[in-house]
N, C-alpha and C positions, 0 to 999 in steps of 0.2 A: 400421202397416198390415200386414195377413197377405193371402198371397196362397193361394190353393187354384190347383191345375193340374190339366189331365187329366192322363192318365198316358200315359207318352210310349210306348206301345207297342201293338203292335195285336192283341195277344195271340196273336202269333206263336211258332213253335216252331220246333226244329231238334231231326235225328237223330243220335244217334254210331254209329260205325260202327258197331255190333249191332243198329242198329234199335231202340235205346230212346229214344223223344219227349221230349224236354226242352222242359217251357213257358218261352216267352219271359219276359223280364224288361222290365217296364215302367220308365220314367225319370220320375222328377218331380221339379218343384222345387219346393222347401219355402223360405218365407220362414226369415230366422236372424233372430238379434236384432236386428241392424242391419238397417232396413229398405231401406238402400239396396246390403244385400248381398242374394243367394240360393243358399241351399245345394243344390244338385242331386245327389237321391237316389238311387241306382242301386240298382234293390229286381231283384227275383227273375226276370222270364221273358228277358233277349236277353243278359246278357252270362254267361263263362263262370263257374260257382260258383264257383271263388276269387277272380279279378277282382271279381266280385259285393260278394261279402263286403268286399274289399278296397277299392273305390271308394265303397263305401253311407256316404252322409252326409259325405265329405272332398271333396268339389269344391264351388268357394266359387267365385260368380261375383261380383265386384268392380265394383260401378257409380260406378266413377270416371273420370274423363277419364283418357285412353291417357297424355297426359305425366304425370300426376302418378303413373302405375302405371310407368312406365318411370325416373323419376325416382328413385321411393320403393324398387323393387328390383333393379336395376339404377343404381345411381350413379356416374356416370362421373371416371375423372380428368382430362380434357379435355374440355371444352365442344362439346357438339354446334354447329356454326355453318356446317353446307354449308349453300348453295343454289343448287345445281345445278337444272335441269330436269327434273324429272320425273315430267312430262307424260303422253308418250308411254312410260313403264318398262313398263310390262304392257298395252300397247295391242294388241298380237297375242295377249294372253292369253285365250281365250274355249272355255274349256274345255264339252266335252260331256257327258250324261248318258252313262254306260258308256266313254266314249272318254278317260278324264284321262290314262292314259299318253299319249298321242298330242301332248297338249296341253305335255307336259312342259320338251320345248325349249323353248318362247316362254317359260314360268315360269322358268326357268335364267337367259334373256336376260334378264329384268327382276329376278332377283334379284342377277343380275352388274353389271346396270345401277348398283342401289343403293351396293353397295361398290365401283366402279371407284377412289373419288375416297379411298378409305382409306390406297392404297401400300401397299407391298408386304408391309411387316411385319407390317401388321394386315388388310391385306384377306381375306376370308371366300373358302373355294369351296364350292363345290355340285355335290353329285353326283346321277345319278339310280340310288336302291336299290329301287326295287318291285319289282325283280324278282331280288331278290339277298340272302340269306338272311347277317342278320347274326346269327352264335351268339350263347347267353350269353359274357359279357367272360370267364372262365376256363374255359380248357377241358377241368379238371377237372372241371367242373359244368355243362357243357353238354349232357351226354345226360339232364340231369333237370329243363331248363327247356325253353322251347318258343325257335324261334328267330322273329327280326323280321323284317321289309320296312318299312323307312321309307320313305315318297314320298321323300321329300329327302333327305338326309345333307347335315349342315354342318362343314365342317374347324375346326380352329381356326385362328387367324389366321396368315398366310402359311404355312399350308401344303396338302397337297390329300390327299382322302381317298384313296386308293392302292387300298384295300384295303377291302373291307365287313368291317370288323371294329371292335370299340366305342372302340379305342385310338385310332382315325384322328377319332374322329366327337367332335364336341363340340355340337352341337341337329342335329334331326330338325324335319322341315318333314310335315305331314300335309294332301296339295292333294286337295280333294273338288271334284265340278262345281260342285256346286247350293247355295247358302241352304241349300235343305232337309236339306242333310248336312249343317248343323251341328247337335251334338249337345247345344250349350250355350243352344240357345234354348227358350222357354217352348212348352210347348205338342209341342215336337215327337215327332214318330211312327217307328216303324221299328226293326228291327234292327241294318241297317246303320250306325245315326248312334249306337248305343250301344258298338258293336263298334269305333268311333273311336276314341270314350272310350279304351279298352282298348286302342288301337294306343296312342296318346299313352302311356298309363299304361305298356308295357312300356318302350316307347322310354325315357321317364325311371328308370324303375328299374336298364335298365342305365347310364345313365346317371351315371346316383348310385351306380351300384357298381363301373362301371369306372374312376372318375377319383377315386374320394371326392370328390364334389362335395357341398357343404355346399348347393346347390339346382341342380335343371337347369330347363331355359325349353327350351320350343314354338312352334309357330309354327303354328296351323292357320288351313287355306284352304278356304273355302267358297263355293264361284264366284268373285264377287265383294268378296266382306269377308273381313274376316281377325282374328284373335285371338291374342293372345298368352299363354301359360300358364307359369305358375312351381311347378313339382314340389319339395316338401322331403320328410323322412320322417314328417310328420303332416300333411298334405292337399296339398291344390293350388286354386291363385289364377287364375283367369281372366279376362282385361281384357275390355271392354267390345268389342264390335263395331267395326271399321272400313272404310270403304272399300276396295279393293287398288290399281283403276284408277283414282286421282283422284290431284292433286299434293298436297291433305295427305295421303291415305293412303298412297301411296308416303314421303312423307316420315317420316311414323310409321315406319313400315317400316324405313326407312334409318335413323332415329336407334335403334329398337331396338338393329341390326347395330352401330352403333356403338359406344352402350354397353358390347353385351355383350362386345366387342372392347377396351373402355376402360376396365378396373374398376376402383376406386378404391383396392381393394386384391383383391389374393390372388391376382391375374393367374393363365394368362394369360387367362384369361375371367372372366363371372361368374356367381359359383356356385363358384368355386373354391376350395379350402380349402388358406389361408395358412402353416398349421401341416403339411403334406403336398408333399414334392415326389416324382414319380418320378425314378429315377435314371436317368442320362445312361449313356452307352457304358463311358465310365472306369469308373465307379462299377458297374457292372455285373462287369468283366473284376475290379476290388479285392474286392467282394464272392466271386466265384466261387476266389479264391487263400484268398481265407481262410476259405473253406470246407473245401479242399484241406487249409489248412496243419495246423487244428485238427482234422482227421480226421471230421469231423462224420457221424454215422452218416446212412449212404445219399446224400451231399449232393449228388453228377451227379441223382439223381430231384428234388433240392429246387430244380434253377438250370433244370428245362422250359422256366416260363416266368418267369425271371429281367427280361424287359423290361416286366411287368407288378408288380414289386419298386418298394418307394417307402420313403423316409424318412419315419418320421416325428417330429413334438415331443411326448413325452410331459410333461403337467404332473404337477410332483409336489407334492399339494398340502401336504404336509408340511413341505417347503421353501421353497417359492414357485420352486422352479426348472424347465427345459425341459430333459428329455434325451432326446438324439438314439439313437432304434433306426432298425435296417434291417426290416423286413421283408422276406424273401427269398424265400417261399412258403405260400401261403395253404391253410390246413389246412378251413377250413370258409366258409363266407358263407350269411347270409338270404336267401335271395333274393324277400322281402317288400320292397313299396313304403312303404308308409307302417305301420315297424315300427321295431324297435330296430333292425333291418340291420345287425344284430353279424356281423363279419365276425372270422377267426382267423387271426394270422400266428407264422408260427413267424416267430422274429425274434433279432437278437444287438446288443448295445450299440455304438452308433459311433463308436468310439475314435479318430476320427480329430480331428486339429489344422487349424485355418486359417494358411494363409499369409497374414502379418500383410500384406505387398505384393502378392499376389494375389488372396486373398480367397478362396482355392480349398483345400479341403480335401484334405490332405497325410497320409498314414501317421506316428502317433504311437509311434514306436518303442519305446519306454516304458510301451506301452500292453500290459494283465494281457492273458492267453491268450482267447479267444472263451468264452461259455458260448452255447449256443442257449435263447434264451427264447421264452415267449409272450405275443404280444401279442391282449387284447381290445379290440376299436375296436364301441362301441355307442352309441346313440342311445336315452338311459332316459325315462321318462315323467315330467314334470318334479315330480308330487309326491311320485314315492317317493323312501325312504331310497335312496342311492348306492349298489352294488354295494360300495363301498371301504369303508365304515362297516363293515358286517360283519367285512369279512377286520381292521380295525381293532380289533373285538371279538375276535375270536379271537385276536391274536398278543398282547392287552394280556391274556387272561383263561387259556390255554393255556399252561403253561411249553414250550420248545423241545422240551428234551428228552425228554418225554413225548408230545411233538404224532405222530400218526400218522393218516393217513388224509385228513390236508385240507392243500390247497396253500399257498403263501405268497406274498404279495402284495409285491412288490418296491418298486413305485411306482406313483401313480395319480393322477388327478385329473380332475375336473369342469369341462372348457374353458366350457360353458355358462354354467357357476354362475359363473363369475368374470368373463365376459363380462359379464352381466347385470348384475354388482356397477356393472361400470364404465360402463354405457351407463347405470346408476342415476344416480351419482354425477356423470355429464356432468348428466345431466337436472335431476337437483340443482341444480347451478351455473347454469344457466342458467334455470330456474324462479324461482330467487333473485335474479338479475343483474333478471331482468322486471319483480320485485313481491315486495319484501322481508315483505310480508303472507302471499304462497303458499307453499305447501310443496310439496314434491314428493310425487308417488304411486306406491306400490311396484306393478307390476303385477303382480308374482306374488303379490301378496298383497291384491289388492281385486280385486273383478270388474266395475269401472268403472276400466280404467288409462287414467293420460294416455298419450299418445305426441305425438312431439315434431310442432311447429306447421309448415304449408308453409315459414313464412319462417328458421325451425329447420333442416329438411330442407335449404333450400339453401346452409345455410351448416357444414354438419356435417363439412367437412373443414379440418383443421387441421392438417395438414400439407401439405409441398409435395409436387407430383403428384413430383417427381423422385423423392423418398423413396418413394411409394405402391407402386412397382417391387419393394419389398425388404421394405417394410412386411407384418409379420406381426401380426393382433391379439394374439395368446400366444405368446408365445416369448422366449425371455431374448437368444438370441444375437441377433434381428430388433432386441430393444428398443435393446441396446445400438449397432447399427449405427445407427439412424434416432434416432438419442439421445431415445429415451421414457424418462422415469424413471420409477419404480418406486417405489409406495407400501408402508408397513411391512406392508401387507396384497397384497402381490404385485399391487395394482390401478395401473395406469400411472396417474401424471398430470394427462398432459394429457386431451384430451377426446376424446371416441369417435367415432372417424372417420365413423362409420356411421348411417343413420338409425334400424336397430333391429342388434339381437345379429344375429347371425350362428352362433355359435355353440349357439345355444339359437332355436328356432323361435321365432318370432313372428307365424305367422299367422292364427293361430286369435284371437291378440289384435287382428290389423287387422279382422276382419272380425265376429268375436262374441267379444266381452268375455268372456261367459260362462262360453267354453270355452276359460279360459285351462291348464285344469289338463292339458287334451291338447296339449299345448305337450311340445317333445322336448327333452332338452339333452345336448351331446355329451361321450362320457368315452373316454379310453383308458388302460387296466393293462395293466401288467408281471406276468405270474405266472412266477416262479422253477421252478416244473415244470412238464418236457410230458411228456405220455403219449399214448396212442394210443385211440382207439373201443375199446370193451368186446369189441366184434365180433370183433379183431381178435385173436383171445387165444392163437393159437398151441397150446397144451394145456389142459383143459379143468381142472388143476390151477389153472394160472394162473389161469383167469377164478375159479374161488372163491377163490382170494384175494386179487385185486381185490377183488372184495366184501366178504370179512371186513373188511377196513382201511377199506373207505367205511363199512362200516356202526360199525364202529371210531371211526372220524373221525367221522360224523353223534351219534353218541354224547358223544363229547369237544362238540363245537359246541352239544349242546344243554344235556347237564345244567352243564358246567363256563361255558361263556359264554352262555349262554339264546339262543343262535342255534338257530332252527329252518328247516330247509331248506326245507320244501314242493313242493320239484319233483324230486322224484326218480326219473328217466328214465336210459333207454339211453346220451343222450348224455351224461348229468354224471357219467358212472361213467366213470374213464379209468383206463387200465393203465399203470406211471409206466415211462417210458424207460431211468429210474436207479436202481432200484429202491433201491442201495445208497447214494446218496446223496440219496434222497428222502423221499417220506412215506410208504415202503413199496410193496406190491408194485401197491397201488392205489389211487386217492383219489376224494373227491368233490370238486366244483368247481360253478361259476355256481349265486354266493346270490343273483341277482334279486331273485329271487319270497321271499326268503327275510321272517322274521320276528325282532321281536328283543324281550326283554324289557327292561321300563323300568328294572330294575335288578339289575344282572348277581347282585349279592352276595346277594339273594333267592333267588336262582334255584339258587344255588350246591349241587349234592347232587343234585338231581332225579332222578328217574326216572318211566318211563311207570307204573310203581306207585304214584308217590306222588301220588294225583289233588289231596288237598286242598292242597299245597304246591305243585300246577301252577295250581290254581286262584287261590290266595291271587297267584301271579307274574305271572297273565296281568290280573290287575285294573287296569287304568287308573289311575295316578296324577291326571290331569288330565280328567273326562270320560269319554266313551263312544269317542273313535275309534279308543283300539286293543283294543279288546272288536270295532268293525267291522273290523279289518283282522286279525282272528283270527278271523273267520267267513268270507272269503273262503273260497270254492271253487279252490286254484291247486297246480296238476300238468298232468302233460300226459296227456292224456285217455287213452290204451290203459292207464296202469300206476294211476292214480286209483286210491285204494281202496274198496273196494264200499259202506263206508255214506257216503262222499262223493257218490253217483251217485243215493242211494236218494231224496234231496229233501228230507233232515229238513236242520234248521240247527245244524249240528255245529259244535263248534271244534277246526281245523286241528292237530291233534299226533300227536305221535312215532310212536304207533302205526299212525295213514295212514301216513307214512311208511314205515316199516318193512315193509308189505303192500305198499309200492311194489316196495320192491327185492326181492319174491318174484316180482311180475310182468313185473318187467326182468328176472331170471334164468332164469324160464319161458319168456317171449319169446324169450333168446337162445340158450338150450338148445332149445326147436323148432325155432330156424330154422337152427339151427350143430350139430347133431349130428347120430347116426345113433339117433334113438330114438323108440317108438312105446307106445302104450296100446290096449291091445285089438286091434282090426283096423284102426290107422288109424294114421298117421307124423304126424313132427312139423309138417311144416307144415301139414299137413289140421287137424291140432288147433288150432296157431295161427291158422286162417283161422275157427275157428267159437269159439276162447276171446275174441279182443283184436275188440271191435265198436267201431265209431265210428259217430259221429250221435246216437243214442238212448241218451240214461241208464237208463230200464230195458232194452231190450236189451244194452247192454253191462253192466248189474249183474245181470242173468239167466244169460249168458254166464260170466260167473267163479264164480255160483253153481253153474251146471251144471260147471263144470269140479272145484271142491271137491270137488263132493260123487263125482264119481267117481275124481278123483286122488286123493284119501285112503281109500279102498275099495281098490283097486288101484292099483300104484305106473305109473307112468309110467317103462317100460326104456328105460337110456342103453344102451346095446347094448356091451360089452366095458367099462362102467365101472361095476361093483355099487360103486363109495364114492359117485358122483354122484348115484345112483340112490336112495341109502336118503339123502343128505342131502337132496333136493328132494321124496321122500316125505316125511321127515319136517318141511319145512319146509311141507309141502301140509297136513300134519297141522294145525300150529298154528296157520295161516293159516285153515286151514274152522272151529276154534275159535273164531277171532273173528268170522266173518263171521255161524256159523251161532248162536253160542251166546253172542258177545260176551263172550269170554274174550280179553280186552284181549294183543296178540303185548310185548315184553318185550326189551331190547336184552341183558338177562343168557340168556333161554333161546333167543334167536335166534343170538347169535353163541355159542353153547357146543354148536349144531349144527355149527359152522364148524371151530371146536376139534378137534374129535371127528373129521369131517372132513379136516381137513390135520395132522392129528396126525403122528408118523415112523410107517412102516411102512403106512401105507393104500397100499393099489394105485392108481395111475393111471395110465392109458395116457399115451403123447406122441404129441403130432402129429395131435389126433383133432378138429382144426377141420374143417368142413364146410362147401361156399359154398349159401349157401341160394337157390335158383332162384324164391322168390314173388318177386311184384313188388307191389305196393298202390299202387291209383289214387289213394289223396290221401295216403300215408303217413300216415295216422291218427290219428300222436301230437300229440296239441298242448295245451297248458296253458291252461286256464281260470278266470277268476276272474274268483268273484262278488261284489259289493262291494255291500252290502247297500245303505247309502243314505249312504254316508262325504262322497258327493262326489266320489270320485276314478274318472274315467272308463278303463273297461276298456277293449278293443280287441280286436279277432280274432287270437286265440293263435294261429302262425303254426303250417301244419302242418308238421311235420321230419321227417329220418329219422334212422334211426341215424349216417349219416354228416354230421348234420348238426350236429356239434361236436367242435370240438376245439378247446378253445384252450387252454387251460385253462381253460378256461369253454366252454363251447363251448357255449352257447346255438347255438352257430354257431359248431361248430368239431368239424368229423365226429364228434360223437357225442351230437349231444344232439338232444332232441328236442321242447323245448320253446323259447317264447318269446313272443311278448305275450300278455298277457291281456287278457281281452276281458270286457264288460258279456255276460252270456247272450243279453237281449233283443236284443243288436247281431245274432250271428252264428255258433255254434258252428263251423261251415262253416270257419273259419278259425284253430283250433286251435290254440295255440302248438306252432312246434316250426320249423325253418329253413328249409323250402323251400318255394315254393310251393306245394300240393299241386296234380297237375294237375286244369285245370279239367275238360276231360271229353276225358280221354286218349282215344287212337282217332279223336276225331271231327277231320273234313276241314275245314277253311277256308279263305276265296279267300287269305285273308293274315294272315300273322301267326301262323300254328298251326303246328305240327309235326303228318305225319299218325305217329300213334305205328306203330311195329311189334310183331310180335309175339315175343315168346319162346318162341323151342325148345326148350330148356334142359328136359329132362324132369325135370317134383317129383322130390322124395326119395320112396323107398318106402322100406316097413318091411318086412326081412327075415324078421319073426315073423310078418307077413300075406300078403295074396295079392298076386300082384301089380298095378299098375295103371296103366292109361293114363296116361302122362304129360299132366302139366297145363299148359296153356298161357294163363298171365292176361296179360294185353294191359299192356303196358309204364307207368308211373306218369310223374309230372313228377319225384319225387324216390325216390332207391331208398337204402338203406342203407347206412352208409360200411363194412361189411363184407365186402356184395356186390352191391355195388348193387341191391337189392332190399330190398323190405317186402311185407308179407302183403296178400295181396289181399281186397276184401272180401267174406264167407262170405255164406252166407245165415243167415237170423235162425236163434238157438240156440234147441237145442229145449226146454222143457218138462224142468225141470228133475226130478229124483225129490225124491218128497218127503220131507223133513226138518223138522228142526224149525224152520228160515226156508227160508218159502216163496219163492217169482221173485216179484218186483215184477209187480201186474196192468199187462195193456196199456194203454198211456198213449198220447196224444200226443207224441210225439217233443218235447224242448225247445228242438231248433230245428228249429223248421215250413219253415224256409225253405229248411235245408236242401235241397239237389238229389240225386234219385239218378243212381247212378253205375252205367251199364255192368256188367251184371254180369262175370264171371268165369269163362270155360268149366273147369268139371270133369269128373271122372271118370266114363262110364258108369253104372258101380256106385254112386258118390258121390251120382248126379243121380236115380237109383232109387229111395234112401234118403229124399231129401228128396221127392220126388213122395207117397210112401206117405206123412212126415206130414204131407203137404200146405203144405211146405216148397216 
C-alpha cells in the first residue's frame, strides 16, 4: 500500500540576519518498501540547508510494537522484570503550550521515578539543559559548528551530568507540550516540529562523535506520548507512539532506561563501541610521559584535551589480529550525521603489557621507542572498494624505494565486514539447525535478506551476562579473555551475540530491503606518515613542493598501479612532518573516492597521453559496472575540473585530476599570500573564481579566471619564481579547458622542476592568514553514479582544516567526503564539516547566532586601497585560518575565446538554498551594480 501525505509545512519562512527570506521546508512521509515502515522526507522550506540535505530521506519510522523495537536494538544482558508502580510517574506532568520549561521539574520526578529501583551503579540522572549551551564535543572545532540545548541531558549510569558538556551526557531527552509537536506524525504542520527533527539530529551527531558511539537513542516527548529514536551514520529508526502517563507507557519508558543501562555488550550503555575505550586518569598521566619522553614535536599542544583521548583496537586484516593504538589528539572530525564521520587521530602504538594477576595494563619495558602515527577511524558505504584495497595496490605494485609522494598504510581493516561474516555464519547455523532443506541468505547481497526470527532474537546471547562486561565483538585480547575461539578466518566460533552487526549498519535492511547498499560499515587505518594542512606551509617554497611530490605520487599510483585518485582537494595534499624520512616533502592521501583498474599489469606504462591504452584498461572485464563507476562525477566541488561541471558524460582521468591540484594551488596562493591581478588581491579573486551551487556558474567562473590569468600573470608580491610557475601553470591549464589540449603529468611537473631547481629565489616566512570566512565552505565531493545501483549521498561540505589524518577526509585538510546522488542534494557537498546552515540567522534553540569578523581582507599593494571586508562568520572555516572564501556574486561574462561560458541553466541543485550574501567593498559593490551583478 502507498501512502501520499500533505506536506508538513505551511509554507512558512524565516530571515537570516541580512534580511534575506528563506522558504520554509515542507515534511512529508513517503511510504518505503516495507509498507509497515515510512520514511519521512525532510525536503526544502523549515529546516536549515544542511540539516535539510542531511535529514531528506534517512528518518525511518518503524511500525512495530515498542518491545520488539527495544528488544531488537537495544538488548539487554539482564532481563527486564521490575514491577513497581507506575501509575502515578508523570501524574504532575502536564506540560503547557509555550510554558514546557516550567513543566520541567515534574518530567525530572517521573523520569527519576523510573530508574529509582536500578541502584546505584546503573541508575540514570537527568539534568535540565535548555537553557545551557552544550559546545561541539572538541574544542578544537567548536567555533565551526553551532552549539545545543537539549531539554534533558541523560548521565550515564551512576553518574551525574556535572557539566553541559557531551562527555558527561550519554541520551538527550527532547519534551514538547502538545501531540502537535511531534514531528514524526503523518500529516503534520509547522516549523517548529521540523526544527525538532534537527534538535534530535544535532543531539545524536554529537553524540556519535563524542563517545564513538556505534548508535545513540532519543527520547522524545510530546505532551502526552512519547518515542523513542536510534541515530547510526546512515539514518535513524523511530518507534511507534506511546503513551507517557499510563502504567504501560511508563513502563515502556523504564524498560527502555534499563536496557540502555544493560547492554549485552560494549557497555557502559547502548550504542557503545566494544572495540574503543577512553582512557582513565593513569592512562592519561602514562600517555602524557611518553610524549615527554620521545620528544614528540609540539606535544603540551597535543595533551589540551587528553580526557577526550581513547584506545582503540585496530583490526589488521592481514593477520587476523587487534592492535592497540592511543589516540591522543584529534587532528580533524566530520562533523556530518549520517556520513563517513571520518574522524583523524594523531596516535602512537600501545606498548603496554597486562598484568597476568591484575589485568591492568603495565609499562612494557622492552617496548621500541614511540613513533606518532595516524589514525583514520571512518564509516565507508558498504558497496565500495575499502580504502585499504588501494593503499594494498600500491605497496604490491610501487617498489619502496622509488615510492614518493603517497603514504603508507601500516595496518587496517574492516570491523563491519568481518562482523557481517560472522553474524552470517551464526545465521547459517541456525537456518540449518531449523530445516536442513533452507539455506541461508546473504543480505549484502540479495535485496530480500532474511534477518533473524522473534524466537531467534530472544535467544541470540550465548554467552554469560558475566562475560558480556568484557565482551568485545573484534578484538583478539577481548576473545581470548571471554574464551571465543577463532576461526582460520579470524571469524570467532561461537555464535553472534547480537541480533544484527553492529559494526556494519543494519538499518536500512530492517526497514527497506532495498536499500541495503546505503548500509555503513566501520574501518580503522594506521598510516605511517603525518603531515600537516597544505595551509599551513610555512614558505611558499615549501607548499610547491608539497605539490611537486603529490603530483609525483598521483603519477606513481596511476600509471605504475592503475590507482586513480579522483578527489584531489586542499585537504588530501599534506606537508610530511618527516620530510627525511617520509614520502618527501609532501604527499597525497584519502583514496576513498578513488578508482582502480581490473588489472594492474595492463595498466602498467600509462600516461594521460596514451588514450588508447587508458581506454583498452578502463574496459570492464566482467560487464558494464566499472565502465559506471568511471563515469562518476567525484571531487570536491570548488577544485572539479571545468569539463567535469560542463554536464557531458566524461570519464574520470588523470588529466581532471591534474586541473585539480592547479585549483588547490590557486586556492591556497589567494588565500595565503600577498598577491593580486589587476586592481584586485587575492581573496577578492578567490571569492568570484571557487563558486558553489551551480555547475555552470562555477565552470563560468574558472573559465573567466583562465582566460584573464593567462593574458596577465597573477603577482605573488616579492616572489617572481611563484609568479611565473602559477602563470605558467594558468597557461596549460586555459589549454585544456579552452582548446582541450589534454594538461600531461611530464609538462606539468617539469614546471615544478624548473621551479625548485637550486638558485631560484624564494622568500621565507611569507605565509599569510587569510581573513575570508565562507558560509558553507564550499568544498565537497560529488558523485554521480549513472545507474550502477550504488546510492550516493550529500558530499559533506569541508574546509581546508577539515583533514588530516593522513587521510583526512577529516583530518584538517581535506575537503571532501561523501558522495552524494546529484538528484539527492548538492547542498551537501563532500568535504568535513558541516557547512553552516544559514550562519547569522537567530534561533530560540539550538543555533549559534554567528558574529562578525573584523579582521580587515587582504589588500593589494599594486591597487587602491579598500574597505575592509567583513563576511559574517561560516559553520566551518579552514584548518589554515580558520576561514574560507565567502560566497561572490555570480562571475561575470566571460571574454570571449574560443570556449565560450556555459548558457545560463538552471542550477543542478534546485533545492539548493541561498545563502546571506556577503558585505563587500564600496567600490567592489559599484562594479557589480554597473553589470547588473
Amino acid at each position: 500500500m502507498s501512502l501520499c501525505t500533505s506536506s508538513l509545512c505551511c509554507g512558512a519562512s524565516y530571515s537570516t540576519s541580512s534580511g534575506m527570506s528563506i522558504p520554509a521546508t515542507p515534511h512529508s512521509l513517503k511510504a518505503s518498501g516495507n509498507p509497515a515502515n515510512h520514511r519521512l522526507e525532510v525536503r526544502q522550506d523549515h529546516v536549515s540547508p544542511f540539516w535539510l540535505s542531511e535529514l531528506h530521506k534517512r528518518i525511518n519510522l518503524v511500525d512495530t510494537p515498542i518491545d520488539d523495537f527495544i528488544e531488537t536494538h537495544l538488548p539487554s544482558s539482564v532481563s527486564f522484570t521490575l514491577q513497581d508502580d507506575l501509575s502515578q510517574a508523570f501524574a504532575e506532568y502536564t506540560p503547557q503550550p509555550g510554558k514546557e520549561v516550567e513543566s520541567y521539574p515534574d518530567l525530572h520526578k517521573g523520569l527519576e521515578r523510573l530508574v529509582k529501583p536500578f541502584g546505584a551503579k546503573k541508575k540514570l540522572a537527568f539534568s535540565d539543559t535548555s537553557h545551557r549551551n552544550v559546545e561541539f564535543p572538541f574544542d578544537a572545532f567548536k567555533e565551526h559548528h553551532h552549539y545545543t540545548r537539549p531539554d534533558v541531558s541523560v548521565s550515564f549510569p551512576g553518574c551525574q551530568v556535572h557539566a553541559p558538556n557531551w562527555q558527561n551526557i550519554a541520551m538527550v531527552i527532547e519534551a514538547k507540550a502538545d501531540e502537535s509537536d511531534d514531528p514524526f506524525r503523518l500529516n503534520r504542520q509547522g516549523n517548529k516540529n521540523n526544527c525538532t527533527v534537527e534538535q534530535l539530529a544535532k543531539s545524536a551527531r554529537s553524540l556519535l562523535l563524542a563517545h564513538g558511539f556505534l548508535a545513540a537513542f532519543a527520547v522524545g516527548i510530546y505532551g502526552k506520548w512519547a518515542r523513542i529514536i536510534r541515530f547510526d551514520h546512515t539514518c535513524a529508526l523511530v518507534s511507534r507512539r506511546f503513551r507517557l502517563r499510563t502504567r504501560t507507557g511508563s513502563r515502556l519508558l523504564q524498560k527502555f532506561f534499563w536496557h540502555f543501562a544493560h547492554p549485552l555488550v560494549g557497555g557502559p550503555v547502548a550504542g557503545n563501541d566494544p572495540t574503543m575505550t577512553l582512557l582513565s586518569a593513569s592512562d592519561r598521566i602514562w600517555v602524557k610521559n611518553q610524549l615527554k619522553k620521545a620528544k614528540v614535536k609540539d606535544w603540551p599542544q597535543h595533551t589540551r584535551e587528553l580526557e577526550k583521548a581513547r584506545r582503540f583496537e585496530v583490526f589488521n586484516q592481514d593477520t587476523g589480529e587487534y592492535e592497540p593504538y592511543i589516540g591522543y589528539d584529534i587532528l580533524d572530525i566530520n562533523g556530518r550525521l549520517f556520513s563517513r564521520a571520518t574522524t583523524i587521530w594523531y596516535a602512537f602504538l600501545d606498548t603496554r603489557i597486562r598484568n597476568p594477576s591484575t589485568g591492568r595494563l603495565v609499562t612494557n619495558p622492552s617496548a621500541p621507542p614511540l613513533k606518532p602515527r595516524i589514525i583514520k577511524v571512518a564509516w565507508r558505504q558498504a558497496p565500495r572498494v575499502a580504502e585499504a584495497e588501494f593503499y594494498k595496490r600500491l605497496d604490491a605494485m610501487i617498489p619502496k624505494e622509488e615510492r614518493r609522494g603517497l603514504p603508507t598504510m601500516l595496518c587496517g581493516g574492516d570491523m563491519g565486514e568481518l562482523e557481517m561474516k560472522w553474524w552470517l555464519q551464526t545465521k547459517s547455523r541456525r537456518d540449518h539447525a531449523a530445516s536442513s532443506s533452507s539455506s541461508s541468505t546473504d543480505p549484502a547481497s540479495s535485496n530480500q535478506p532474511s534477518t533473524l526470527s522473534p524466537v531467534e532474537q530472544s535467544s541470540v546471547a550465548t554467552i554469560s551476562s558475566a562475560d558480556t562486561s568484557m565482551f568485545v565483538t573484534t578484538g583478539s585480547w577481548a576473545a581470548a579473555k571471554n574464551h571465543i575461539p577463532l576461526g582460520s578466518d579470524h571469524i570467532p566460533t561461537t555464535d553472534f551475540p547480537l541480533p544484527y552487526p553492529q559494526h556494519q549498519t543494519f538499518s536500512w535492511r530492517i526497514v527497506d530491503a532495498g536499500r541495503w547498499h546505503a548500509e555503513r560499515s566501520h574501518m580503522r587505518m594506521v598510516m605511517k606518515d603525518v603531515g600537516r594542512p597544505i595551509t599551513q606551509f610555512g614558505s611558499t617554497k615549501v607548499l610547491a613542493g608539497a605539490f611537486c611530490d603529490s603530483i609525483f605520487g598521483h603519477q606513481q599510483a596511476w600509471t605504475i598501479a592503475g590507482v586513480l585518485h579522483r578527489d584531489v582537494s586542499v585537504g588530501n595534499i599534506l606537508i610530511s612532518d618527516d620530510p627525511s624520512g617520509g614520502p618527501g616533502i609532501g604527499f597525497i592521501h584519502d583514496f576513498d573516492y578513488s578508482s582502480m583498474t581490473p588489472d594492474p599489469d595492463k595498466h602498467a606504462g600509462m600516461s594521460t597521453t596514451n588514450t588508447a591504452a587508458h581506454d583498452a584498461a578502463q574496459a570492464p572485464s566482467n560487464g558494464t559496472e566499472d565502465n559506471a563507476r568511471h563515469k562518476e562525477r567525484t571531487g570536491t566541488y570548488y577544485f572539479m575540473a571545468y569539463e567535469l561541471l560542463t554536464g557531458k558524460e566524461v570519464i574520470h582521468d588523470a588529466h581532471h585530476d591534474l586541473e585539480s591540484f592547479y585549483w588547490v594551488l590557486l586556492w591556497v596562493v589567494l588565500r595565503h599570500t600577498d598577491c593580486y591581478l589587476q586592481d584586485q588581491s587575492g581573496p577578492e579573486h578567490c571569492m568570484t573564481t571557487f563558486k558553489y551551487g551551480s555547475d555552470t556558474i562555477s565552470a563560468n567562473a574558472k573559465v573567466g579566471w583562465v582566460n584573464r590569468a593567462r593574458k596577465e600573470p597573477l603577482v605573488v608580491r616579492n616572489n617572481p619564481t611563484l609568479t611565473t610557475l602559477l602563470h605558467d601553470f594558468t597557461k596549460l591549464v586555459a589549454d585544456q579547458i579552452l582548446f582541450s589540449n589534454r594538461l600531461t603529468y611530464e609538462s606539468v611537473l617539469q614546471l615544478f622542476d624548473i621551479a625548485l631547481a637550486p638558485g631560484k629565489p624564494w622568500p621565507e616566512n611569507d605565509w599569510k592568514r587569510c581573513t575570508l570566512l565562507d558560509l558553507r565552505t564550499a568544498a565537497m565531493s560529488v558523485v554521480v553514479h549513472p545507474d550502477n545501483g550504488v546510492d550516493s549521498e550529500p558530499v559533506e561540505p569541508d574546509s581546508e582544516a577539515t583533514n588530516q589524518e593522513q587521510h583526512t577526509e577529516d583530518a584538517h585538510s581535506e575537503i571532501s567526503d561523501q558522495p552524494v546522488d546529484e538528484d539527492v542534494d548538492d547542498a551537501d557537498a563532500d568535504a568535513d564539516a558541516p557547512f553552516p546552515a544559514l550562519a547569522g540567522t537567530k534561533r530560540k534553540r539550538g543555533r549559534r547566532v554567528d558574529t562578525v569578523n573584523n579582521a580587515p581582507a587582504a589588500t593589494s599593494s599594486a591597487g587602491p586601497s579598500r574597505a575592509p571586508t567583513r563576511p559574517r562568520k561560516r559553520a566551518r572555516a579552514d584548518s589554515g585560518d580558520n576561514a574560507a572564501p565567502s560566497p561572490g556574486p555570480d562571475a561575470a561574462s566571460s571574454p570571449r575565446t574560443a570556449r565560450r561560458p556555459l548558457p545560463a541553466q538552471k542550477p543542478r541543485n534546485a533545492r539548493a538554498p541561498a545563502l546571506a550574501p556577503t558585505r563587500v567593498s564600496s567600490r567592489l559593490a559599484a562594479k557589480r551594480a554597473a553589470r547588473g551583478g
